[in-house]
C-alpha positions in Angstrom: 38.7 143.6 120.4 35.6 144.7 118.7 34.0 147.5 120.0 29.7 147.7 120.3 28.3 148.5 117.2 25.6 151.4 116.6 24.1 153.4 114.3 24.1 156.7 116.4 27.7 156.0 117.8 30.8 155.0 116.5 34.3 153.7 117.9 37.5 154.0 116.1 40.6 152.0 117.9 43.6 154.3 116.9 47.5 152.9 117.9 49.2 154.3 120.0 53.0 154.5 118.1 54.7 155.0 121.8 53.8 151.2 122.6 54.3 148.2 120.9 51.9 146.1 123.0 48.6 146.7 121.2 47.4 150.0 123.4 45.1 152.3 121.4 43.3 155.4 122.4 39.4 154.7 121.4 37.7 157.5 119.5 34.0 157.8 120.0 32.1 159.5 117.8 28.2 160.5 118.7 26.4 160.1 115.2 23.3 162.3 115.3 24.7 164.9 112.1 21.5 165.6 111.2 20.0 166.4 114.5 23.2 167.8 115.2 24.3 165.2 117.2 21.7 165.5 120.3 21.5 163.1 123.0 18.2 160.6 122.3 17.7 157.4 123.7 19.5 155.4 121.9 22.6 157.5 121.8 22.4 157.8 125.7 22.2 153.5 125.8 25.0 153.5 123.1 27.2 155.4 125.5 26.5 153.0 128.2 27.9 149.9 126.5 30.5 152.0 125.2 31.9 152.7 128.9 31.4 149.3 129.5 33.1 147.9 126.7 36.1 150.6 127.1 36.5 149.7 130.7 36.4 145.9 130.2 39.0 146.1 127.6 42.5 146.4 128.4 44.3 148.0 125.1 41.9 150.7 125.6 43.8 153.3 127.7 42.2 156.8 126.7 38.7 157.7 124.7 38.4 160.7 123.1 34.8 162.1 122.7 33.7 164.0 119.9 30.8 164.4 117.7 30.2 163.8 113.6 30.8 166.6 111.0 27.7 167.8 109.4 26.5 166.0 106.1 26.9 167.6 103.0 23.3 169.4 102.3 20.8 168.9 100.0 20.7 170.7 96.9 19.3 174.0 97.4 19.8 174.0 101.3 22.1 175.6 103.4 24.5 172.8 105.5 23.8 172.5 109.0 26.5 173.7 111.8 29.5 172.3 113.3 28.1 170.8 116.8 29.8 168.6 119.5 26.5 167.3 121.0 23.9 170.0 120.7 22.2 169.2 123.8 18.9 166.6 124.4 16.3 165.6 121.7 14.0 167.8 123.4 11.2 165.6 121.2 11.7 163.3 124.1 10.4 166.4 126.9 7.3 166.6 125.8 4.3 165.7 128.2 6.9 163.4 130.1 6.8 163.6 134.4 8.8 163.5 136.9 8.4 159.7 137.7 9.6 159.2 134.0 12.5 161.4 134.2 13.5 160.7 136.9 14.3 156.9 135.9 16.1 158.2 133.1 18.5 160.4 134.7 19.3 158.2 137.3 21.3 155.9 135.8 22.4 157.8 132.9 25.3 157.6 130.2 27.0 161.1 131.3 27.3 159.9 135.1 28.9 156.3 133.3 31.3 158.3 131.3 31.9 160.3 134.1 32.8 157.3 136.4 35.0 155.7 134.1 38.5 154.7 135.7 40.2 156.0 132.6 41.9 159.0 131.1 39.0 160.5 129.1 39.1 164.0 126.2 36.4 166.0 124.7 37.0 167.0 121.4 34.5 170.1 120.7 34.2 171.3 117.8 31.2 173.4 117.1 28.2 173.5 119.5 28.3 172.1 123.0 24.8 173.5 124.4 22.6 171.8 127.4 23.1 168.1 127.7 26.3 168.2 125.1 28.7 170.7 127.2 27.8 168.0 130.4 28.8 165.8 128.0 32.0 167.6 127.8 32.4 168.6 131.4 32.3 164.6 132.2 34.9 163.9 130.5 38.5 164.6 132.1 39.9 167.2 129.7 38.5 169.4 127.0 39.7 170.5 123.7 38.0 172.7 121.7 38.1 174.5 117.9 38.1 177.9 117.7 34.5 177.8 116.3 32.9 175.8 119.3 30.1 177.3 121.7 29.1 176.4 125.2 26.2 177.2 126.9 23.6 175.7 129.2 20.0 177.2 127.8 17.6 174.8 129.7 16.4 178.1 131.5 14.9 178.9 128.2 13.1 175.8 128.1 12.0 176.1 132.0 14.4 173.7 133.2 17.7 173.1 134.5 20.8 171.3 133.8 20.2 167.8 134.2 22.8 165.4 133.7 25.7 167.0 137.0 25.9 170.1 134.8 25.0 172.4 137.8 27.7 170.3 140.4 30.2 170.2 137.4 30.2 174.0 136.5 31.0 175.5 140.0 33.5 172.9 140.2 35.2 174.2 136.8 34.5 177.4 136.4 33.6 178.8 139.9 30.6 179.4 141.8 29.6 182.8 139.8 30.2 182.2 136.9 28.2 178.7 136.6 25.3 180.9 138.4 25.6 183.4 135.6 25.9 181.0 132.6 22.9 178.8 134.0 20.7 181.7 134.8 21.1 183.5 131.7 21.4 180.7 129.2 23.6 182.9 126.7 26.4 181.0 125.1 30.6 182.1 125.6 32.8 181.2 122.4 35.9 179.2 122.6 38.2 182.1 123.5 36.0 183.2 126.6 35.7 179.3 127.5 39.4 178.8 128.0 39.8 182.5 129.5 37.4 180.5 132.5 39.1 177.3 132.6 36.0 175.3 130.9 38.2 174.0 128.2 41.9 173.2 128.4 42.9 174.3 125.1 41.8 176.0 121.5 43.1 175.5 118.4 41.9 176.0 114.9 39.3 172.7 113.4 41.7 171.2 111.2 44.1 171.3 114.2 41.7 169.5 116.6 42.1 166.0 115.6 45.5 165.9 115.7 45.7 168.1 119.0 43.3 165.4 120.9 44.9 162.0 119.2 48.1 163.2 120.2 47.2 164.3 123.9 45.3 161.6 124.3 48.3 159.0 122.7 50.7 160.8 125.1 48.5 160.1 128.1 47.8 156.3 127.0 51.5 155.6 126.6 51.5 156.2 131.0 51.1 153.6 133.4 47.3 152.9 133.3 47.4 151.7 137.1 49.1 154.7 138.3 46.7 157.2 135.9 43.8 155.3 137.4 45.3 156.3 140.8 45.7 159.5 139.8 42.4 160.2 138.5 40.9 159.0 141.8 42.9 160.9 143.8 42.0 164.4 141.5 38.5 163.4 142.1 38.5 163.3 145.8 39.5 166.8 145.7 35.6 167.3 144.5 34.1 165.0 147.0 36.4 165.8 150.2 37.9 168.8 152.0 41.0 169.8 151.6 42.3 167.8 155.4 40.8 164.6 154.2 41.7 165.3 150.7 45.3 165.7 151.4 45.3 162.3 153.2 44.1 160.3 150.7 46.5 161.4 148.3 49.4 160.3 151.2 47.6 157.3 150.8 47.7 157.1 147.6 51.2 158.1 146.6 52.8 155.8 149.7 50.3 152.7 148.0 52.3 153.3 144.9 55.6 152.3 146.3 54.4 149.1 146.6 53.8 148.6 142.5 55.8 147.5 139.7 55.6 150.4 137.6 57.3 152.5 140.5 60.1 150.4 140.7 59.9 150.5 136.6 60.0 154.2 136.2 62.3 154.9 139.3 64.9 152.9 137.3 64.3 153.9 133.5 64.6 157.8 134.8 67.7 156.9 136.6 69.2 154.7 133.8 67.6 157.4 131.1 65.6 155.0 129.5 62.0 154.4 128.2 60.0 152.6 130.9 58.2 149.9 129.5 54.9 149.7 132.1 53.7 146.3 133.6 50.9 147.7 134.6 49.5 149.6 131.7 
């Protein structure tokens, strides 16, 4: 199991202590530090064969996203600031067209992370601005230091979100308050982030490795067939309404009965023991 290898993007396998069958939780890194970590071209294409990888391999049960620390500065200078994924290169904006952008979004890393059939965290800590919080709000679940900031300040630039960030915002946070955060482009720290449900939880930066490995650890040790069912299930409730959504998650849950892993963790809860997952 060796993951792609790329200078803007690195993948750290971590074990998951829980199982004893190789499963690991991958941690992905986007390696930009002194750019603060914004999306480019080849960091977009590095995500890409990362999903692909992380999907094609089967010890892989969670990824945690995250981006690198700053370097230490030069002599003389002052260091750069925490950030997640500071949002697109905008280098890359200048004198481009629609034809060309539109090629580029359309098949685009964020939509693959977002697709992915597995459990998926965003560790934030710092900045999460433009392209970097869709970043984050692709990803499953979101954990944040108490130093992060969110915002979306394409307005500023005459633009838009880009990458689902308008879809995914009234889905999270509601239809006003994506409206307000879009229009104005002002950033909200961590505190007023979880007060709106953006991120799932806040904790101090030398707590946020440790919070995120271990969520993400407790999550892999699950079934990984019945997670995948879950997360499609959770994501029809974006795509259908609420009759049709409620019937495929009958579906769903009456499909299960037919698996190993009910039949598994029906009889380790009854027999108070650790299931051990076929299906993982």
């Amino acid at each position: 199991m060796t993951p792609p290898q790329h200078d803007v993007l690195t993948i750290e396998t971590i074990p998951v202590e829980a199982c004893d069958d190789g499963t690991v939780v991958a941690l992905v890194t986007i390696n930009r530090p002194n750019k603060l970590n914004a999306l480019n071209a080849d960091v977009t294409s590095a995500m890409k064969d990362m999903v692909a990888w992380a999907e094609s391999e089967d010890s892989v049960r969670c990824i945690v996203m995250t981006g690198a620390q700053p370097l230490e500065p030069e002599e003389g200078k002052r260091s750069k600031p925490n950030a997640f994924v500071a949002g697109a290169d905008i280098t890359e904006f200048l004198g481009a067209g629609s034809e060309e952008i539109t090629t580029k979004f359309t098949d685009n890393a964020i939509e693959a992370l977002w697709n992915m059939s597995k459990p998926t965290i965003a560790m934030v800590d710092g900045f999460a601005l433009g392209g970097g919080l869709e970043v984050a709000c692709s990803c499953d679940i979101r954990i944040a230091s108490s130093r992060s900031k969110f915002g979306t300040p394409e307005i500023n630039l005459g633009l838009i979100p880009g990458y689902g960030g308008t879809q995914r915002l009234v889905s999270l946070l509601g239809y006003g308050k994506a409206l307000e955060m879009v229009y104005t482009g002002e950033m909200i720290d961590a505190s007023e982030a979880h007060r709106i449900g953006l991120v799932n939880h806040v904790v101090e930066a030398d707590e946020l490795k440790t919070k995120a490995v271990e969520m993400a650890c407790l999550i892999a040790s699950k079934s990984s067939n019945t997670l995948r069912v879950a997360k499609q299930t959770l994501r029809s409730a974006l795509d259908e309404g609420l009759t049709e959504g409620v019937a495929t998650e009958a579906r769903a849950f009456a499909g299960l009965f037919d698996t190993e892993d009910k039949e598994i963790g029906v009889k380790a809860f009854l027999n108070r023991e650790k299931a051990q997952w076929k299906h993982k």
